[in-house]
C-alpha positions as CSV (number, residue, x, y, z in Angstrom):
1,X,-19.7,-17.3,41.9
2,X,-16.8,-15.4,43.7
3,X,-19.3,-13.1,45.1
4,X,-18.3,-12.0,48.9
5,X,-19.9,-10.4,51.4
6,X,-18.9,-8.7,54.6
7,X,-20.0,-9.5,58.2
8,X,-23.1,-11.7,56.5
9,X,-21.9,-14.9,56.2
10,X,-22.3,-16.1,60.1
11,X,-19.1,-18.2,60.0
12,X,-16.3,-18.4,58.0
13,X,-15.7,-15.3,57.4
14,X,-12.1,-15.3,55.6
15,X,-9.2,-12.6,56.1
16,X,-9.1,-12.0,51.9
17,X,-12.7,-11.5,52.5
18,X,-12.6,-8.9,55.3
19,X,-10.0,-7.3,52.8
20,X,-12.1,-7.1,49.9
21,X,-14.8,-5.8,51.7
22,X,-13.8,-3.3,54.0
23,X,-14.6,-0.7,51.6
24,X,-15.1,2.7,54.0
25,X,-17.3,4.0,51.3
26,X,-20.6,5.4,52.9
27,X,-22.3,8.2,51.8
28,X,-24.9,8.9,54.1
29,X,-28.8,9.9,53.9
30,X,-29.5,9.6,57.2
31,X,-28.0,9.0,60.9
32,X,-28.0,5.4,60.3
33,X,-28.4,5.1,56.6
34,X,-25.9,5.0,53.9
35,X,-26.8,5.0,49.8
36,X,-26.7,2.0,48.0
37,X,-24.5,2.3,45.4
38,X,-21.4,1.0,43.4
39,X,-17.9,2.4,44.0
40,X,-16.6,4.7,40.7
41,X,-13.3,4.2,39.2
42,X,-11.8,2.2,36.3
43,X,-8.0,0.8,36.1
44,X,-7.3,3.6,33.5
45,X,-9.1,6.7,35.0
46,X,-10.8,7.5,32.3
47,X,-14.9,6.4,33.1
48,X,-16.6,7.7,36.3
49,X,-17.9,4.0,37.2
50,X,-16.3,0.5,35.3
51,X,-17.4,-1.9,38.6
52,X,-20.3,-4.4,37.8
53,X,-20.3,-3.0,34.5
54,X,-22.4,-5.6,31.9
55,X,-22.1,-6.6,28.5
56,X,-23.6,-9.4,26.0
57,X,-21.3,-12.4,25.6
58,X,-23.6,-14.6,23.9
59,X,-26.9,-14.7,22.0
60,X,-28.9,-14.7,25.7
61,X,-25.7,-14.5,28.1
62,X,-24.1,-11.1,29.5
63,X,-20.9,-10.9,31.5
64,X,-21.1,-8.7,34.8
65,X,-17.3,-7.4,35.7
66,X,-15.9,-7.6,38.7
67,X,-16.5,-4.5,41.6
68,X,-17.4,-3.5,45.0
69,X,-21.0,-1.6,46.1
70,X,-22.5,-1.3,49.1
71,X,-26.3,-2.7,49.5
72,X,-28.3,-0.5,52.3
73,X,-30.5,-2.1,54.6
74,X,-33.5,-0.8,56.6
75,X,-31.6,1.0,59.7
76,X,-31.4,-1.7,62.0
77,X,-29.7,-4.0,59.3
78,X,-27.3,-1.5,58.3
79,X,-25.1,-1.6,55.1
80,X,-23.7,-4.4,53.4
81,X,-20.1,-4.0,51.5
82,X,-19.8,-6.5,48.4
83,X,-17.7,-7.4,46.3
84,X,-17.4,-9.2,43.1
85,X,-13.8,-10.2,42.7
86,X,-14.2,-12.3,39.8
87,X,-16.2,-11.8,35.9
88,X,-19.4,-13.7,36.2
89,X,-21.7,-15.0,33.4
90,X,-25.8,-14.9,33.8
91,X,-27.7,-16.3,31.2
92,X,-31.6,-15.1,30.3
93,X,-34.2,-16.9,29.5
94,X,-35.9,-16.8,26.0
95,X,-38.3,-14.3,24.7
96,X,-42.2,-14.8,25.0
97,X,-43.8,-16.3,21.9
98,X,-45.8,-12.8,22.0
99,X,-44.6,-10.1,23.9
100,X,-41.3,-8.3,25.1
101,X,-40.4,-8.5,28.5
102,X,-37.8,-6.3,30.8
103,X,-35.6,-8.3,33.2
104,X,-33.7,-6.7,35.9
105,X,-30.6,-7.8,36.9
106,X,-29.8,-6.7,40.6
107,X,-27.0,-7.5,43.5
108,X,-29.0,-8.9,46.1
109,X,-28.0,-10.0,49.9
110,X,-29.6,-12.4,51.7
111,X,-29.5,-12.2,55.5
112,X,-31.1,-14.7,57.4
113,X,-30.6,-13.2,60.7
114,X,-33.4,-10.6,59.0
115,X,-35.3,-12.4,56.4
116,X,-35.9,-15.8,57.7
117,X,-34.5,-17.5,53.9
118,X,-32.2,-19.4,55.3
119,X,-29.3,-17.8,53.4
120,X,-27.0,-15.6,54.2
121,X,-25.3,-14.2,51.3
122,X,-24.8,-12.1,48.3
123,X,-25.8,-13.2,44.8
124,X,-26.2,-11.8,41.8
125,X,-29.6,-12.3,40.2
126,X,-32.0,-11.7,37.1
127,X,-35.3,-10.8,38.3
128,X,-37.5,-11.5,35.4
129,X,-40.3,-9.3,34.2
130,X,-43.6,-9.7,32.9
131,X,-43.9,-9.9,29.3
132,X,-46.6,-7.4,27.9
133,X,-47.1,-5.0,24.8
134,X,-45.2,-2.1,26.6
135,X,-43.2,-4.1,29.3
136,X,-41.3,-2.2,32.2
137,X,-38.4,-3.6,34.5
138,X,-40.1,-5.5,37.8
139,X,-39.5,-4.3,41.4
140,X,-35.8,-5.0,42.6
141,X,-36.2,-7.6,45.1
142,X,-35.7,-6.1,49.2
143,X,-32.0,-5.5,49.8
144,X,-30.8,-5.3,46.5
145,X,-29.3,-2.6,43.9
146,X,-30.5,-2.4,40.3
147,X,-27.6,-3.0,38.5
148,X,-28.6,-3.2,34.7
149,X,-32.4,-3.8,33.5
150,X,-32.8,-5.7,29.9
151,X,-35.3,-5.6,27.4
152,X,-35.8,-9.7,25.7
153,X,-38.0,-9.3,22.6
154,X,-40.1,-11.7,22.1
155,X,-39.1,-15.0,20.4
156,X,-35.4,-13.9,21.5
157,X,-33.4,-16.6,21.6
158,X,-30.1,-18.7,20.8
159,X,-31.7,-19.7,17.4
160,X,-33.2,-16.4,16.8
161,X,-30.2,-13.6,17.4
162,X,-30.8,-13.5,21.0
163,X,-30.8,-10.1,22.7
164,X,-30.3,-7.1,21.0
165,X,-27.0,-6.0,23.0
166,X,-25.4,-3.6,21.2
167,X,-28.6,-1.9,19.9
168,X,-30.5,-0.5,23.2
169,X,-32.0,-3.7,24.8
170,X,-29.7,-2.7,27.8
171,X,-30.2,0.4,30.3
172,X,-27.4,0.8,32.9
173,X,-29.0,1.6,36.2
174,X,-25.9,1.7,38.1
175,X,-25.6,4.9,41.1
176,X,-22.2,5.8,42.8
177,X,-21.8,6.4,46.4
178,X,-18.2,7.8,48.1
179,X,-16.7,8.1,51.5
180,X,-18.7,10.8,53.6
181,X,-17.1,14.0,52.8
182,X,-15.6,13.2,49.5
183,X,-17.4,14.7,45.9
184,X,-19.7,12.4,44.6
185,X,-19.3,12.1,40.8
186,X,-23.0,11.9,39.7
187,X,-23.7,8.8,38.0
188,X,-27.6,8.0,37.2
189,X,-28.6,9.8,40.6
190,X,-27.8,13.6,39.5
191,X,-31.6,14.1,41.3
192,X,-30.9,12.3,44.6
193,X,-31.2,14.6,47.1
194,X,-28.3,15.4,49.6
195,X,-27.8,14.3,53.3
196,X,-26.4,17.4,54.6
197,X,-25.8,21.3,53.6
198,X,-22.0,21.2,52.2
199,X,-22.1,18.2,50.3
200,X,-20.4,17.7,47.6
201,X,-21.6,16.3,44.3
202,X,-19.4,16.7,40.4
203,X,-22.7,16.8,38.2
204,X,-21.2,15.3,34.9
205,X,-24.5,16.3,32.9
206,X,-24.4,19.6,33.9
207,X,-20.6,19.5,34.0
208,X,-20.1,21.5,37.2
209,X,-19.5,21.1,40.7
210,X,-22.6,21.1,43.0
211,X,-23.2,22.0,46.7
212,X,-26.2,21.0,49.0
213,X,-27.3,24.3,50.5
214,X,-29.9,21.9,52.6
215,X,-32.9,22.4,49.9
216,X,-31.3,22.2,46.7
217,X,-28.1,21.5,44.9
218,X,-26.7,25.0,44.1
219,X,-23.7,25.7,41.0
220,X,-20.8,26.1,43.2
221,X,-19.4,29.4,41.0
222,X,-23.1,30.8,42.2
223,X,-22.4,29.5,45.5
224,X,-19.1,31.4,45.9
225,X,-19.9,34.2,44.0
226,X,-18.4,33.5,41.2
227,X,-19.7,33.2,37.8
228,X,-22.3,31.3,37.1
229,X,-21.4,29.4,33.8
230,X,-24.2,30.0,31.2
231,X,-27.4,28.4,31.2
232,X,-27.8,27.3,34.7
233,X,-29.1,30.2,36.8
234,X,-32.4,31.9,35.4
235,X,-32.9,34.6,37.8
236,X,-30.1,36.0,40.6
237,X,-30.0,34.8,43.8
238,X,-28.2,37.9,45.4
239,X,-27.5,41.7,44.4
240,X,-24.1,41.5,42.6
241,X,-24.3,38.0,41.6
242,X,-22.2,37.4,38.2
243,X,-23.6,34.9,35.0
244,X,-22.1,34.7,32.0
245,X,-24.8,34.7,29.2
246,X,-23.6,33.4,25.9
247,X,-20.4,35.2,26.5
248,X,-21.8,38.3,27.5
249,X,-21.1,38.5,31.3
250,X,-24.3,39.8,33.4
251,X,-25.0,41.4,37.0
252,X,-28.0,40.6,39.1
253,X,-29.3,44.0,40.2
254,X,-32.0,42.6,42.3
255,X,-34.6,42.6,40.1
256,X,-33.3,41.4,36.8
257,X,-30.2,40.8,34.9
258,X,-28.5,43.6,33.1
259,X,-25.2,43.8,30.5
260,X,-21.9,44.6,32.9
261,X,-20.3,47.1,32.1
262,X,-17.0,47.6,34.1
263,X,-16.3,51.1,36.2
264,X,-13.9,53.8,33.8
265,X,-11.0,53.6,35.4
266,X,-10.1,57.1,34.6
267,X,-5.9,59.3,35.1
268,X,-5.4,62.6,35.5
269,X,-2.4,64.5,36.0
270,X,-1.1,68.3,36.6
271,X,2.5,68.2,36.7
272,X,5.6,67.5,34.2
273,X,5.3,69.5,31.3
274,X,8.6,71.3,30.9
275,X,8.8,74.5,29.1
276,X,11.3,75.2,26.0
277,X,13.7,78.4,25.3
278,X,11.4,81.2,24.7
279,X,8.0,80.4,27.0
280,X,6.4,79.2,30.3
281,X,4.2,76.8,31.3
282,X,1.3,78.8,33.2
283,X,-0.6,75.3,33.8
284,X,-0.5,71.9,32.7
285,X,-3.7,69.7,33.3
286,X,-4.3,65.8,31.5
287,X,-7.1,63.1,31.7
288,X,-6.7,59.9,30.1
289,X,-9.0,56.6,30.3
290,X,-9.7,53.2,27.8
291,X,-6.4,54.6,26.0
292,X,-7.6,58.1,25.2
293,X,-6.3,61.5,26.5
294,X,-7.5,64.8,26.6
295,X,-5.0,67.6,27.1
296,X,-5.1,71.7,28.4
297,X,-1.7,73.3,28.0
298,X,-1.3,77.4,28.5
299,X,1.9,78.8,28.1
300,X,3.1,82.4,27.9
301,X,5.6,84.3,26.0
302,X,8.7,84.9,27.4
303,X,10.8,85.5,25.0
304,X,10.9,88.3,22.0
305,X,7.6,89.1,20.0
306,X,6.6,87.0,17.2
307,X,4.8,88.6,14.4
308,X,3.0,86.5,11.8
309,X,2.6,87.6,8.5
310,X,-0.3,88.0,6.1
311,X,-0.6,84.5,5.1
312,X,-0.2,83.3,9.1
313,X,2.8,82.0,8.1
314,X,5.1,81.3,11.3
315,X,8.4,79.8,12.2
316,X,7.5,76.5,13.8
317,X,7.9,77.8,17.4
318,X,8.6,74.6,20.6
319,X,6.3,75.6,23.2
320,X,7.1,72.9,25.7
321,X,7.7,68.8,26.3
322,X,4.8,66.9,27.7
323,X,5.7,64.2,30.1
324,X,6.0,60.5,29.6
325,X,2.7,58.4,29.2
326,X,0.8,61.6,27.9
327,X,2.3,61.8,24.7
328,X,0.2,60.8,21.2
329,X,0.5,57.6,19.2
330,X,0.9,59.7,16.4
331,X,1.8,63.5,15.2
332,X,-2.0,65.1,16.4
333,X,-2.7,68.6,14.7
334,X,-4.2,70.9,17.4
335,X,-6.1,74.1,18.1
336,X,-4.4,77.3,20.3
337,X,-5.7,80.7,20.8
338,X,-5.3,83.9,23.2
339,X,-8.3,85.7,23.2
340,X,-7.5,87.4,20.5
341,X,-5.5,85.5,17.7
342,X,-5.2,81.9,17.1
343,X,-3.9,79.5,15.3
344,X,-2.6,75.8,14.6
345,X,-0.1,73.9,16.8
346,X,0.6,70.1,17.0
347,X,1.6,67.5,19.4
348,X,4.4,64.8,18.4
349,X,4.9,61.5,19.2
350,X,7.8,62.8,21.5
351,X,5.6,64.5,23.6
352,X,6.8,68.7,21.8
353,X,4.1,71.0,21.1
354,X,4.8,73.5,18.3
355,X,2.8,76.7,17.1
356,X,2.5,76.3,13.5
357,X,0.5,79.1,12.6
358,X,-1.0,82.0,13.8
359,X,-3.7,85.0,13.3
360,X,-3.0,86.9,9.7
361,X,-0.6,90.0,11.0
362,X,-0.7,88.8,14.7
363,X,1.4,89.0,17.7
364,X,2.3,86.8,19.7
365,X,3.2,89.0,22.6
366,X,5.2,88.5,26.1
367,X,2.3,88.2,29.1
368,X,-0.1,86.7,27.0
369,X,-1.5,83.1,27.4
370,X,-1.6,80.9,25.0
371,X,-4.2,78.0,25.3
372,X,-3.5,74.8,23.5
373,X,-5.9,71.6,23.8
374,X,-6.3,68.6,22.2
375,X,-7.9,65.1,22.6
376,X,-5.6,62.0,21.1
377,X,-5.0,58.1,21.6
378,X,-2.0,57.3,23.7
């Protein structure tokens, strides 16, 4: 089996396998511990973990593809790269005549130096489980890493079907481990906890980035203060903090969440109206917010009386130009008055108000003000 292990072995220790091995893929969970775990990657980038991946070849065989873990030991052993650098076949034994059974198939080293079993090397094993009514997988061996676990009905064998493969009998049990400070991609150990706060971990259930904040792992958009994508935070962890709920975005105000709504952002302006032939612009004042305005012109008379007649029938009379950006969407129909006629005037979409009307027999008279308001969309 082209199984190879580095620094075990306590000769003969070859250059390829010093290559193979030297994986520089730790992550730690202690001072002098690493995770066991197998390295994540495939040739085509699209599956988080394809090493020591395993899949039925045969009525009671399975294949187990070629990759690279790392096997912890207890601290004083240390860690253990390996690496499988060819496909490997492992064959299971039949089915009980009466009851299912869960084997376990694990990468196990052997290190004499440690165990006193006169072998020092890496194999890859089927530990075999008990067969009962409701079996489980057995124990993994010491210094090993669950790889796979297998569920042999009972009766299975060659004659028989074999192993269900493509039907549930097989649960991966695979974990991932990385470099110390790279992002883990979760794989099987979303729960593990982390070895120190600012670790990194890309949750693929949850589909988010996590960071350990030393007693949990925390949503990194919470983290940050950004927005906490919906679902994952229940109750705020800060005044201010941001969720999105459903597509409704939320703000914690310390006590509970509550519908954002954003500040008005609100204009107002005093300036730029410019008078036509015939008045004056006493005051100009303009607020506009969210696409609305509202608008307070007075003017005065300037020019020669205008007299309306018994109808209020006027000439259309140009009061003055309203400046750029305050001007309606559309021809508005307004109100004006002077304290003691008034009438109709309107606002076009070129920014001139006219008096179209005024008080039955009325004056319009020099020195008198003329108020003119209105409230329109921009």
């Amino acid at each position: 089996m082209a199984l190879r292990s580095g620094w075990l072995s306590p000769t003969g220790q070859t250059r390829v396998t010093t290559r193979l091995t030297a994986l520089g893929a730790t992550t730690p969970v202690g001072p002098l511990a690493s995770r066991s775990g197998v390295l994540p990657g495939t040739a085509d980038g699209k599956f988080r973990v394809g090493g020591l991946w395993l899949s039925g070849s045969g009525p009671m065989s399975a294949t187990v593809y070629a990759g690279r873990a790392i096997v912890q030991g207890p601290n004083a052993q240390g860690a253990y790269p390996v690496t499988l650098d060819a496909d490997t076949v492992l064959t299971f034994g039949d089915g009980d005549p009466l009851n299912p059974r869960v084997d376990l198939v694990v990468l196990r080293v052997y290190d004499d130096e440690f165990d006193s079993l006169t072998r020092s090397e890496a194999a890859l094993e089927i530990v075999r489980g008990q067969p009962k009514a409701q079996p489980s997988a057995p124990d993994a061996p010491p210094l090993s890493l669950p790889l796979f676990s297998v569920r042999v009905q009972a009766g299975a064998s060659a004659g028989t079907g074999g192993i269900a493969w493509t039907t549930g009998a097989v649960t991966d049990l695979r974990t991932t481990l990385v470099g110390v400070g790279g992002i883990l991609p979760v794989y099987n150990n979303a729960g593990v906890p982390g070895s120190y706060p600012g670790q990194y971990q890309d949750n693929d259930n949850a589909h988010f980035l996590q960071r350990w904040d030393g007693n949990g792992w925390v949503a990194y958009p919470k983290e940050l203060g950004g927005i906490a994508p919906s679902g994952t935070v229940s109750t705020g962890s800060y005044t201010g903090q941001f969720r999105d709920n459903q597509g409704t975005l939320q703000r914690w105000n310390g006590t509970s969440w509550v519908n954002y709504q954003p500040p008005v952002e609100v204009e107002t302006t005093t300036g730029g109206a410019t008078a036509l032939a015939g008045w004056t612009v006493v005051s100009f004042s303009a607020r506009r917010s969210r696409g609305l305005a509202t608008v307070l012109l007075t003017v005065t008379r300037s020019g020669a009386d205008i007299t309306a007649s018994a109808t209020g029938h006027i000439n259309d009379e140009a009061l003055c130009t309203l400046p750029a950006g305050w001007r309606p969407a559309i021809d508005y129909e307004a109100s004006a008055c002077d304290g003691i006629g008034n009438g109709g005037a309107n606002f076009w979409t070129n920014g001139q108000v006219n008096l179209r009307t005024w008080s039955s027999n009325g004056s319009l008279v020099a020195g008198r003000h003329v108020r003119v308001s209105a409230t329109y969309v921009l």
